[in-house]
py3Dmol code that shows the C-alpha trace and the ligand (Angstrom):
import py3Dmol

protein = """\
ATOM      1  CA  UNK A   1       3.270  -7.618  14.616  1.00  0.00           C
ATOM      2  CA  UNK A   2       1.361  -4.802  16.507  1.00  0.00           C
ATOM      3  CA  UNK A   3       0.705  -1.516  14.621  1.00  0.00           C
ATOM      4  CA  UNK A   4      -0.269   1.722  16.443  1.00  0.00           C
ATOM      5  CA  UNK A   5      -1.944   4.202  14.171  1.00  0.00           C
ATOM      6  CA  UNK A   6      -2.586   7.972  15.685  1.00  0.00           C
ATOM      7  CA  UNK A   7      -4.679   9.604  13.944  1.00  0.00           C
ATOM      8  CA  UNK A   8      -8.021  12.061  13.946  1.00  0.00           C
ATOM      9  CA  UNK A   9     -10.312   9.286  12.273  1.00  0.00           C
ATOM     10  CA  UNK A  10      -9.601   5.880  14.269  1.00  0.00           C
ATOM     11  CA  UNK A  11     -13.119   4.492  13.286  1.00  0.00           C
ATOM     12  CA  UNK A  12     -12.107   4.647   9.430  1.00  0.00           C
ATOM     13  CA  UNK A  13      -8.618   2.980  10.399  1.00  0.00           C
ATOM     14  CA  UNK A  14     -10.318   0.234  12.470  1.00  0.00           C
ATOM     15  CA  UNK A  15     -13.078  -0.272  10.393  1.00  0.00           C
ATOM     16  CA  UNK A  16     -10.811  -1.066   6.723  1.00  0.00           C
ATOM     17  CA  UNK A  17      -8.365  -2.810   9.054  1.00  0.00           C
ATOM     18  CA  UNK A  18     -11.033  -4.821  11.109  1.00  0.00           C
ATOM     19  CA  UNK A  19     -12.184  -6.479   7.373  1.00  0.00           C
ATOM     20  CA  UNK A  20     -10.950  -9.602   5.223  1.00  0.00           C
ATOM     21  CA  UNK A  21      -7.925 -10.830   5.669  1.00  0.00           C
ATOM     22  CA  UNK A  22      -6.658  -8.662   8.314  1.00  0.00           C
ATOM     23  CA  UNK A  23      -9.545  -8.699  10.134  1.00  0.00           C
ATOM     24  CA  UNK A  24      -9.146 -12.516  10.409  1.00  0.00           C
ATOM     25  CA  UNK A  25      -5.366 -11.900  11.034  1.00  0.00           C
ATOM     26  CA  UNK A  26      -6.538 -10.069  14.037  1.00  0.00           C
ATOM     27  CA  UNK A  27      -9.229 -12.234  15.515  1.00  0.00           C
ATOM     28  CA  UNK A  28      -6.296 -15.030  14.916  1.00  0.00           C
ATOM     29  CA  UNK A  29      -3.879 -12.887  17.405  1.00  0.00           C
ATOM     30  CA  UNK A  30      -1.535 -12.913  14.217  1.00  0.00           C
ATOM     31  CA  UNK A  31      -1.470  -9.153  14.143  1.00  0.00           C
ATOM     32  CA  UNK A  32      -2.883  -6.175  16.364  1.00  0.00           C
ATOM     33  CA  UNK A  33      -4.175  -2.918  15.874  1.00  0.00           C
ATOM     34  CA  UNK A  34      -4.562   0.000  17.919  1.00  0.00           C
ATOM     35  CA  UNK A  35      -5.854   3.648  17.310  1.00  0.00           C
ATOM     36  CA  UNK A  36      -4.935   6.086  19.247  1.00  0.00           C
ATOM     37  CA  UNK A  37      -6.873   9.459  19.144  1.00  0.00           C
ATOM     38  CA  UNK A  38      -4.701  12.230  18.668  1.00  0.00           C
ATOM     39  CA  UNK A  39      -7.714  14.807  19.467  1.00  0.00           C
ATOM     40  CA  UNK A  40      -7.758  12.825  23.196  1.00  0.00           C
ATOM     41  CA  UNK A  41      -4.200  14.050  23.920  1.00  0.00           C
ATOM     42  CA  UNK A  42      -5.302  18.552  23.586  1.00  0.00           C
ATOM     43  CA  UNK A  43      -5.572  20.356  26.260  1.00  0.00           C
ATOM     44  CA  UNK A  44      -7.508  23.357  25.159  1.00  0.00           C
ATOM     45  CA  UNK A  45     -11.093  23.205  26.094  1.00  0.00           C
ATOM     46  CA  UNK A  46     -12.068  23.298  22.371  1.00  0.00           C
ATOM     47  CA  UNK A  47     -10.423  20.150  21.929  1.00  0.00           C
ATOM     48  CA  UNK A  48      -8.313  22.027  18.754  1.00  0.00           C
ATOM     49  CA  UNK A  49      -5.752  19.769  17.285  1.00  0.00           C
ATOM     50  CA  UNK A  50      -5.112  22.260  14.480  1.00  0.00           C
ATOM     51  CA  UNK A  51      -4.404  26.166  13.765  1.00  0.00           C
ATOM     52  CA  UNK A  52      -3.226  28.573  11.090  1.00  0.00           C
ATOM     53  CA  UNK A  53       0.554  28.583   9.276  1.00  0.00           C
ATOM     54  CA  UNK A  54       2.761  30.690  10.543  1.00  0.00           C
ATOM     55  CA  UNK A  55       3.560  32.645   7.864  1.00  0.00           C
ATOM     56  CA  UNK A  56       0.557  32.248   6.565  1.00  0.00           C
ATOM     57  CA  UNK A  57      -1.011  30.952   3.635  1.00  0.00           C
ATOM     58  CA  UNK A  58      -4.002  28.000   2.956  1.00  0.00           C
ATOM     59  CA  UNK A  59      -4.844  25.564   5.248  1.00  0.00           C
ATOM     60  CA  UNK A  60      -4.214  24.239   8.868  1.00  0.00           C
ATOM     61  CA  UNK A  61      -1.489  22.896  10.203  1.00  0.00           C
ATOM     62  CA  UNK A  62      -1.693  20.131  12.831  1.00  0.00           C
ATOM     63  CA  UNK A  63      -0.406  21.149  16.228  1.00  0.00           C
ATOM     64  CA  UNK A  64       2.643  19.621  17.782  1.00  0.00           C
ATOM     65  CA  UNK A  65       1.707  18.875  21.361  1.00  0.00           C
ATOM     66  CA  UNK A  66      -1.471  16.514  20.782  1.00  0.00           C
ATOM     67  CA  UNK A  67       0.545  14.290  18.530  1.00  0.00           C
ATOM     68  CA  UNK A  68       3.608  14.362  20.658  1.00  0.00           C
ATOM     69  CA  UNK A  69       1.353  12.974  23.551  1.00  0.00           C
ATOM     70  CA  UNK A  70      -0.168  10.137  21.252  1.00  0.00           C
ATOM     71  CA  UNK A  71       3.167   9.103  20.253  1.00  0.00           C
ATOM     72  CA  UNK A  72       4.652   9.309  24.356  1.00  0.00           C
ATOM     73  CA  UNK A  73       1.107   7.155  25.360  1.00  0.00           C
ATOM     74  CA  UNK A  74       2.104   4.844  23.229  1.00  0.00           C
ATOM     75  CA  UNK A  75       6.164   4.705  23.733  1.00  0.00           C
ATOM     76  CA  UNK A  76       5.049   4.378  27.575  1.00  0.00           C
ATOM     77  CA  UNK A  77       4.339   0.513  26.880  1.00  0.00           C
ATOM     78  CA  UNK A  78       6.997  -0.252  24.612  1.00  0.00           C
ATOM     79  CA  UNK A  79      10.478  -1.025  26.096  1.00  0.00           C
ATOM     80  CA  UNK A  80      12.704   0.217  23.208  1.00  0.00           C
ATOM     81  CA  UNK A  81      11.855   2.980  20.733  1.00  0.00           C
ATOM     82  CA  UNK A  82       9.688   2.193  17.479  1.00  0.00           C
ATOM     83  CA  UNK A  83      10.240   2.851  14.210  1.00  0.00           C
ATOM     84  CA  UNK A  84       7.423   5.534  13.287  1.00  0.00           C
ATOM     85  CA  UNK A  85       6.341   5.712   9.904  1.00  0.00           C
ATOM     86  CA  UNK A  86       4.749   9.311   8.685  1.00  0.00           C
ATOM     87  CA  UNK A  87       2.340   9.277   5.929  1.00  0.00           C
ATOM     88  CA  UNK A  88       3.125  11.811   3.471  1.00  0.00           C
ATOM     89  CA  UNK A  89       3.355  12.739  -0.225  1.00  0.00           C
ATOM     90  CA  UNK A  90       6.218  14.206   0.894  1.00  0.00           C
ATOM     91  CA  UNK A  91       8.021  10.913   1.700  1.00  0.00           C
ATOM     92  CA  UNK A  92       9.969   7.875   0.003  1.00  0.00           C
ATOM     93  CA  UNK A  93       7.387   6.348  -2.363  1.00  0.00           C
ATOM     94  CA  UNK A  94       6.780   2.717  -0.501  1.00  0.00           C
ATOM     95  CA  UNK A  95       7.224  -0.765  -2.204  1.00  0.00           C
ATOM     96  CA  UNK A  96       7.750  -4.731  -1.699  1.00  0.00           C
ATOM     97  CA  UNK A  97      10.722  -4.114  -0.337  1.00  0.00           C
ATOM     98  CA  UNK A  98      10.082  -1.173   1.858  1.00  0.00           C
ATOM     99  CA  UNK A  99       7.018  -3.644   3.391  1.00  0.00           C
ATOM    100  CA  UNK A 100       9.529  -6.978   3.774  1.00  0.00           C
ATOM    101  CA  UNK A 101      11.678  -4.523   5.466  1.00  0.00           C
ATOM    102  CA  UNK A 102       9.276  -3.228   8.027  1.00  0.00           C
ATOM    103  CA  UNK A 103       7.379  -6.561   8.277  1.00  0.00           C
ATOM    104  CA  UNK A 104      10.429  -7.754  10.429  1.00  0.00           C
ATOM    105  CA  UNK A 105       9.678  -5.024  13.166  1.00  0.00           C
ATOM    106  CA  UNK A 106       7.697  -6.269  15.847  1.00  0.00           C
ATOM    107  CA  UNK A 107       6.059  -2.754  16.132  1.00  0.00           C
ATOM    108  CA  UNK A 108       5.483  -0.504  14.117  1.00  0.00           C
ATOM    109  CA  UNK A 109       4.002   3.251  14.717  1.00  0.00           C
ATOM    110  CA  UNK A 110       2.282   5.228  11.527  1.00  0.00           C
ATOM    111  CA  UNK A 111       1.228   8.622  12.057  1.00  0.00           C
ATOM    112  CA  UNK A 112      -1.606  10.192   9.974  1.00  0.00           C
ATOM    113  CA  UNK A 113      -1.611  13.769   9.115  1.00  0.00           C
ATOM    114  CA  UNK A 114      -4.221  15.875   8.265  1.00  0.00           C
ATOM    115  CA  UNK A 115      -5.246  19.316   7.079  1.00  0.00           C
ATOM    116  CA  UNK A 116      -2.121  21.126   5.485  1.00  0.00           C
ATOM    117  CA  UNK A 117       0.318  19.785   7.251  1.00  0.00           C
ATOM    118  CA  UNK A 118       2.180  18.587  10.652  1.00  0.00           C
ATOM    119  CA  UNK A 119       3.932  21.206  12.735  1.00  0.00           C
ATOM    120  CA  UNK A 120       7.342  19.694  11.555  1.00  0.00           C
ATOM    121  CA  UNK A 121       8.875  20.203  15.380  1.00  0.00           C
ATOM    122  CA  UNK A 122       7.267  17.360  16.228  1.00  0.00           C
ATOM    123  CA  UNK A 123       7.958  15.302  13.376  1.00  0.00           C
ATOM    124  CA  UNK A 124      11.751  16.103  13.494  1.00  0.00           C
ATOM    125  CA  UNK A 125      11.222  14.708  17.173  1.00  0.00           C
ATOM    126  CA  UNK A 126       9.631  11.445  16.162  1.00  0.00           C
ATOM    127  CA  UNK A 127       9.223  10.377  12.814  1.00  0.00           C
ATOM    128  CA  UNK A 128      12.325   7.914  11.510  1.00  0.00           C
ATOM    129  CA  UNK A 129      10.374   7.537   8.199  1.00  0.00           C
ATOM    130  CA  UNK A 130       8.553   9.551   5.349  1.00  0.00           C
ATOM    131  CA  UNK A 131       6.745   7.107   3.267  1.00  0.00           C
ATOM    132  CA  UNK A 132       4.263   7.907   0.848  1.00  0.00           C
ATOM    133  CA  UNK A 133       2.045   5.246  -1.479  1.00  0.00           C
ATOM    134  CA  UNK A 134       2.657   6.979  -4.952  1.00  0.00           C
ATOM    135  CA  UNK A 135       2.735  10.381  -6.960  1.00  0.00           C
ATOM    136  CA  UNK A 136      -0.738  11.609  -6.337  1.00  0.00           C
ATOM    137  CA  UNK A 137      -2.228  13.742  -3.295  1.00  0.00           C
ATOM    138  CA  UNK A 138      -4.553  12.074  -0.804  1.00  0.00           C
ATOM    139  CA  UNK A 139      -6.611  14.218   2.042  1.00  0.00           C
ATOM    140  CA  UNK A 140      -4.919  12.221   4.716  1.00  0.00           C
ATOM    141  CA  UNK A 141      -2.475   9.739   6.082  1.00  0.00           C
ATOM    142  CA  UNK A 142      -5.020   6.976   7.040  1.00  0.00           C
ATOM    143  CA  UNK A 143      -5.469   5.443   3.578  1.00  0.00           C
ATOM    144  CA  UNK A 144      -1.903   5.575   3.029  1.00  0.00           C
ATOM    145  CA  UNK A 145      -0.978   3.462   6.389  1.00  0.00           C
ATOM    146  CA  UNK A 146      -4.033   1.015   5.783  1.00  0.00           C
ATOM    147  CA  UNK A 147      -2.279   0.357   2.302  1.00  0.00           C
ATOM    148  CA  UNK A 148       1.187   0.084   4.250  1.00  0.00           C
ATOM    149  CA  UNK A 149      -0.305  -2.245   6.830  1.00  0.00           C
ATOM    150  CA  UNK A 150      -2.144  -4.157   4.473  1.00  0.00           C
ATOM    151  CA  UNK A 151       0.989  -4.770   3.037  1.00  0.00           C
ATOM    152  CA  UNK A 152       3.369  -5.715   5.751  1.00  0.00           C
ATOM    153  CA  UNK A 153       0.171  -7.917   7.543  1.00  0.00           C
ATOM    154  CA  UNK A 154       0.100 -10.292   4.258  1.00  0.00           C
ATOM    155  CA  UNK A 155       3.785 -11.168   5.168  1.00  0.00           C
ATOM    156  CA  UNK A 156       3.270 -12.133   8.626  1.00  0.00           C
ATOM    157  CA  UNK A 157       3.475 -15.944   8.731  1.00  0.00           C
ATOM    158  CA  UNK A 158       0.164 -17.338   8.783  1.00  0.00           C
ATOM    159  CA  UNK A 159      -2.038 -14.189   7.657  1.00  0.00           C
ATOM    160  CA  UNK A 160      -2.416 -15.852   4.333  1.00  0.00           C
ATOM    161  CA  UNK A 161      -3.716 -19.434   3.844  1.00  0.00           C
ATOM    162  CA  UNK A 162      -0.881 -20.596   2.216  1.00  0.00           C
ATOM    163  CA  UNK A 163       2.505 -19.655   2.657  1.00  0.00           C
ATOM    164  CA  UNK A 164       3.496 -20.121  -1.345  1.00  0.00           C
ATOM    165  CA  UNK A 165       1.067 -16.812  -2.319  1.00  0.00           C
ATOM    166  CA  UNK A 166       3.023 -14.341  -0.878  1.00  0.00           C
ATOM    167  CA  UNK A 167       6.250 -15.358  -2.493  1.00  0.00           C
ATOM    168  CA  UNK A 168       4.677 -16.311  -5.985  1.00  0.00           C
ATOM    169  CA  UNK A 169       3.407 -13.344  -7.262  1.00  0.00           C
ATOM    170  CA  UNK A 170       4.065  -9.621  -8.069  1.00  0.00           C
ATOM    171  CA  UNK A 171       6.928  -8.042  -7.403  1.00  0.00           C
ATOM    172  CA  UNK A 172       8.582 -10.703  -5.791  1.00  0.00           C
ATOM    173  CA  UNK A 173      10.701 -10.558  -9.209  1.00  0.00           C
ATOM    174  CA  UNK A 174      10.027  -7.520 -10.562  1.00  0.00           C
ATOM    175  CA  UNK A 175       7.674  -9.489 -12.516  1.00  0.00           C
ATOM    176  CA  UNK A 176       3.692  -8.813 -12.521  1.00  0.00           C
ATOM    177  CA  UNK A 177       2.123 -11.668 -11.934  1.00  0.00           C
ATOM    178  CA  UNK A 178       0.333 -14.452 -14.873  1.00  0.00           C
ATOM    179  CA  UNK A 179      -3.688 -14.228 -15.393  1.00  0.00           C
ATOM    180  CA  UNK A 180      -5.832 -16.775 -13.839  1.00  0.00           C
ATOM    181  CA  UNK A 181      -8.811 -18.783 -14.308  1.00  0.00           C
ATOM    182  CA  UNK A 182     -11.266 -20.795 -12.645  1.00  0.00           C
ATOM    183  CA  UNK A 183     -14.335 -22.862 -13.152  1.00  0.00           C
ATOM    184  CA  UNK A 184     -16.357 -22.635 -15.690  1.00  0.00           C
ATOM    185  CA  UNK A 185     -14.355 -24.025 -18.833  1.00  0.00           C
ATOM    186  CA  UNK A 186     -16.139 -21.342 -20.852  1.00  0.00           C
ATOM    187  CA  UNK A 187     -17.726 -18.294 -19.909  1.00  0.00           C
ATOM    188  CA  UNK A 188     -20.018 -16.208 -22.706  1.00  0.00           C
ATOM    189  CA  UNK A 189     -17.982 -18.257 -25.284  1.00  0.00           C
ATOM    190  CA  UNK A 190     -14.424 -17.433 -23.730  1.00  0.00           C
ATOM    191  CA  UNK A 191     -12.390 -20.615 -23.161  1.00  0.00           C
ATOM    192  CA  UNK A 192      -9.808 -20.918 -20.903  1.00  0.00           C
ATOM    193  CA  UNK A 193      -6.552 -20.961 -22.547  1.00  0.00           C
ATOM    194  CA  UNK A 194      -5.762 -24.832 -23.258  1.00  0.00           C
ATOM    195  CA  UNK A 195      -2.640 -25.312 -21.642  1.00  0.00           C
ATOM    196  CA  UNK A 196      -4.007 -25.168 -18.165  1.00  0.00           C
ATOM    197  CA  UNK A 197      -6.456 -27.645 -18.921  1.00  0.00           C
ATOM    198  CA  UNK A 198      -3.808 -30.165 -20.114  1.00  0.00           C
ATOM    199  CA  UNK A 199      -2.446 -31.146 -17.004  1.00  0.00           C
ATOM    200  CA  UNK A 200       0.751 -30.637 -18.147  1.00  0.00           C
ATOM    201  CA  UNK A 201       2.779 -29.091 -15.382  1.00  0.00           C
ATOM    202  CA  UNK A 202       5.760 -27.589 -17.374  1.00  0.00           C
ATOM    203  CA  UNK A 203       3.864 -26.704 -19.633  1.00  0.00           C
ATOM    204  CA  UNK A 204       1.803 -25.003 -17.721  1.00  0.00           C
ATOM    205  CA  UNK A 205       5.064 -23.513 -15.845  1.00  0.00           C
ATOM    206  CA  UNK A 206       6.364 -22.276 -19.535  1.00  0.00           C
ATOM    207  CA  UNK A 207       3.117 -20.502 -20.214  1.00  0.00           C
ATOM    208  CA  UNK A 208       2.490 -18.790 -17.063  1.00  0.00           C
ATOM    209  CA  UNK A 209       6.220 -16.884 -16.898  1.00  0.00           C
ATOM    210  CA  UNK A 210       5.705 -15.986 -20.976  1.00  0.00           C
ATOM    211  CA  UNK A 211       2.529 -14.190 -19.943  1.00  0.00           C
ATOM    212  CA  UNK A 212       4.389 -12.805 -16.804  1.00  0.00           C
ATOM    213  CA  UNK A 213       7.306 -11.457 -18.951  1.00  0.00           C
ATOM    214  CA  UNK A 214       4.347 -10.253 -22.029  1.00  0.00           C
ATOM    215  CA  UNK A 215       2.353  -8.485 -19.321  1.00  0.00           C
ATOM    216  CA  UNK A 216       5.591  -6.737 -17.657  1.00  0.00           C
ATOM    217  CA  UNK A 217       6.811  -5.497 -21.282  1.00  0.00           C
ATOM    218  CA  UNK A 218       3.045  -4.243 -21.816  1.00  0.00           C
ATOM    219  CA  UNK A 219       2.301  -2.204 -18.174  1.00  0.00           C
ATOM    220  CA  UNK A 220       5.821  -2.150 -16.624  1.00  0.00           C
ATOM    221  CA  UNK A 221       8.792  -1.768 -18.915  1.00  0.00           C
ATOM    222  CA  UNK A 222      10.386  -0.780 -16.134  1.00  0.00           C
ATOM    223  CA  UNK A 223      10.058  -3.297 -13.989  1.00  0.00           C
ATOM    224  CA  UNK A 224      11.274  -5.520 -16.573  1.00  0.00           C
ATOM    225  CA  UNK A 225      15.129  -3.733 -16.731  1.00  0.00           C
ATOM    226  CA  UNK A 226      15.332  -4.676 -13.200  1.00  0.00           C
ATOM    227  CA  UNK A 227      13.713  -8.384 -13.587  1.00  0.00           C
ATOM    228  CA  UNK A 228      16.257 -11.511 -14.065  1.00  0.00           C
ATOM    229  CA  UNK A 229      15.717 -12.934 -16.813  1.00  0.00           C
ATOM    230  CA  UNK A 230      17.553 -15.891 -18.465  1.00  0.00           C
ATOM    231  CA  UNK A 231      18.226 -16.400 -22.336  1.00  0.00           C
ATOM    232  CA  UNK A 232      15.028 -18.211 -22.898  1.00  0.00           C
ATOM    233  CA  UNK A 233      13.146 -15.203 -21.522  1.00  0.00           C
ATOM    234  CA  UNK A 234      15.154 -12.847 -23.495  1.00  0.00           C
ATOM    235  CA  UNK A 235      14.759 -14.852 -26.925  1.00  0.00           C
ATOM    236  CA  UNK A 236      11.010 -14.592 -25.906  1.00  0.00           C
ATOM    237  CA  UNK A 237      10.409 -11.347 -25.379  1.00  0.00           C
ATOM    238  CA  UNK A 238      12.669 -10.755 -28.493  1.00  0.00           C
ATOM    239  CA  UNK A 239      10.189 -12.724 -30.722  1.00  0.00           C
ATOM    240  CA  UNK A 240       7.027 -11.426 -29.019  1.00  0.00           C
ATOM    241  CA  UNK A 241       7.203  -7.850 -28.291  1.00  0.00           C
ATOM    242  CA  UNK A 242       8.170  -4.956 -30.641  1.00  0.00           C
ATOM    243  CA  UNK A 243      10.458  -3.200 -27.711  1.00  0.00           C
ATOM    244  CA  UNK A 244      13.878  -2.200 -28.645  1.00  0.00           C
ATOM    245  CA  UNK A 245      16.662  -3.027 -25.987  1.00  0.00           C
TER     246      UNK A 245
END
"""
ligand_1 = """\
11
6GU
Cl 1.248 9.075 2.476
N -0.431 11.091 2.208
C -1.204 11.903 1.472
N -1.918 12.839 2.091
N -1.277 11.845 0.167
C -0.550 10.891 -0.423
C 0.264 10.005 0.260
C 0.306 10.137 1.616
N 0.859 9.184 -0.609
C 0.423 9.560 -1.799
N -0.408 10.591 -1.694
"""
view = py3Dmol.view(width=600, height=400)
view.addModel(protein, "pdb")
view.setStyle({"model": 0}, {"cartoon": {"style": "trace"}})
view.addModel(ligand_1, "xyz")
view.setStyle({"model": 1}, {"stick": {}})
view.zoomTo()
view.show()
C-alpha cells in the first residue's frame, strides 16, 4: 500500500504517520508514505496557495492550480489513475467498511484542505471521494487522512503482530469489543473478573461476547440493530438490559 498525502503541513503528516505501528509498518516496507507539498507546485512569487471567495464572505479558499500540480506530480509515476480521497466534513462519514474497501487499493491519494475551502474546479477534476471522520469540524484535512490511513495500514497483512487482532475486535460485527485485563491479579483492591482466571476456554468465550453484547446495548444501540445475533444473545440481552425491542 503506498499513500500520497498533498497537503500544506507534510511535517505534521509524516511525523503522526512516521510513529508506532505505522512507523514500523514503514521501516518494514509494508506500507509507504509520501507528502507532497502543495505550496511547492505555485507559481506566484509569494508562494500564495490561497485567496478570497468569490462572492465573498469569511475565509480563504485554496487555489486550484497548486493542488492540480501536486495531484499531476504524483499521477506522473503511477500507470493507471488513483482513487483520491478528499478530506472534508462535507463528505461520506468513513467506517470499517469504507477502510476494508480502500485497503485493497494499492494506492491511494488523500488530499488535505485548508482554510475555507478548495476551489471546487479542481476537486470536480480529481477527487473520486468525499470522506469525512464524523459530525464535528476540524481546521484541516491532515488529521482526518492520518485517521483514514491509520485505518486502512492496520489491515495490510503483516502491519499488526498477529493476524487474529484485526478481525477480532470492533466493528468487525457491529459489536464493540469485550474489556481486558492483564497482570496484576488485583490492582488497588480490583480483581480481575474470575472467569478469565479459570482457564476455562468457553467459558471464557461465553463471558467475553455477554460483555460485548452489554457494552453495545450501553454506548451503541445502534450498532446492535445491525449486529447478528443468535437466540442465546437475544435471551441475554432480554434478561440483562432494560431496552425495549
Ligand atoms: Cl475530513 N475535515 C475537516 N476539516 N473537518 C472534519 C472532517 C474532515 N471530518 C470531520 N470533521
Amino acid at each position: 500500500m503506498k499513500f500520497y498525502c498533498l497537503t500544506l503541513f507534510p511535517e505534521m503528516v509524516r511525523n503522526g504517520m512516521h510513529t508506532s505501528i505505522t512507523g514500523r509498518a514503514m521501516e518494514k516496507g509494508l506500507i509507504e508514505l509520501e507528502t507532497v507539498n502543495i505550496r511547492d507546485f505555485t507559481t506566484n512569487k509569494h508562494l500564495k496557495v490561497d485567496d478570497y471567495p468569490y462572492g465573498g464572505g469569511a475565509g480563504l479558499v485554496m487555489q486550484a492550480e497548486p493542488v492540480y500540480k501536486a495531484y499531476e506530480s504524483v499521477c506522473a509515476k503511477l500507470t493507471k489513475k488513483p482513487r483520491v480521497v478528499f478530506l472534508t466534513p462535507c463528505g461520506k462519514t468513513f467506517h470499517q467498511k469504507m477502510a476494508k474497501e480502500l485497503a485493497q487499493e494499492e494506492e491511494l491519494i488523500f488530499l488535505c484542505g485548508h482554510y475555507e475551502g478548495v476551489d471546487e474546479r479542481v476537486l470536480e477534476m480529481i477527487v473520486t471521494d468525499n470522506v469525512s471522520i464524523g459530525d464535528y469540524v476540524l481546521t484541516g484535512g491532515e488529521l482526518p487522512a492520518m485517521v483514514m490511513m491509520d485505518c486502512i495500514s492496520r489491515l495490510v497483512p503483516g502491519v499488526l503482530g498477529n493476524d487474529v487482532s484485526a478481525d477480532t475486535e470492533s466493528f468487525q460485527e457491529n459489536l464493540l469489543e469485550y474489556p481486558q485485563y492483564t497482570r496484576p491479579e488485583e490492582f488497588m483492591g480490583q480483581k480481575v473478573p474470575e472467569v478469565l482466571l479459570s482457564g476455562h476456554h468457553a467459558n471464557v468465550e461465553k463471558w467475553r461476547r455477554e460483555q460485548s453484547l452489554l457494552r453495545t446495548a450501553k454506548y451503541r444501540p445502534d450498532l446492535l440493530e445491525k449486529a447478528e445475533l443468535c437466540a442465546k444473545d437475544l435471551q441475554f440481552l432480554q434478561n440483562n438490559t432494560c431496552k425495549q425491542e
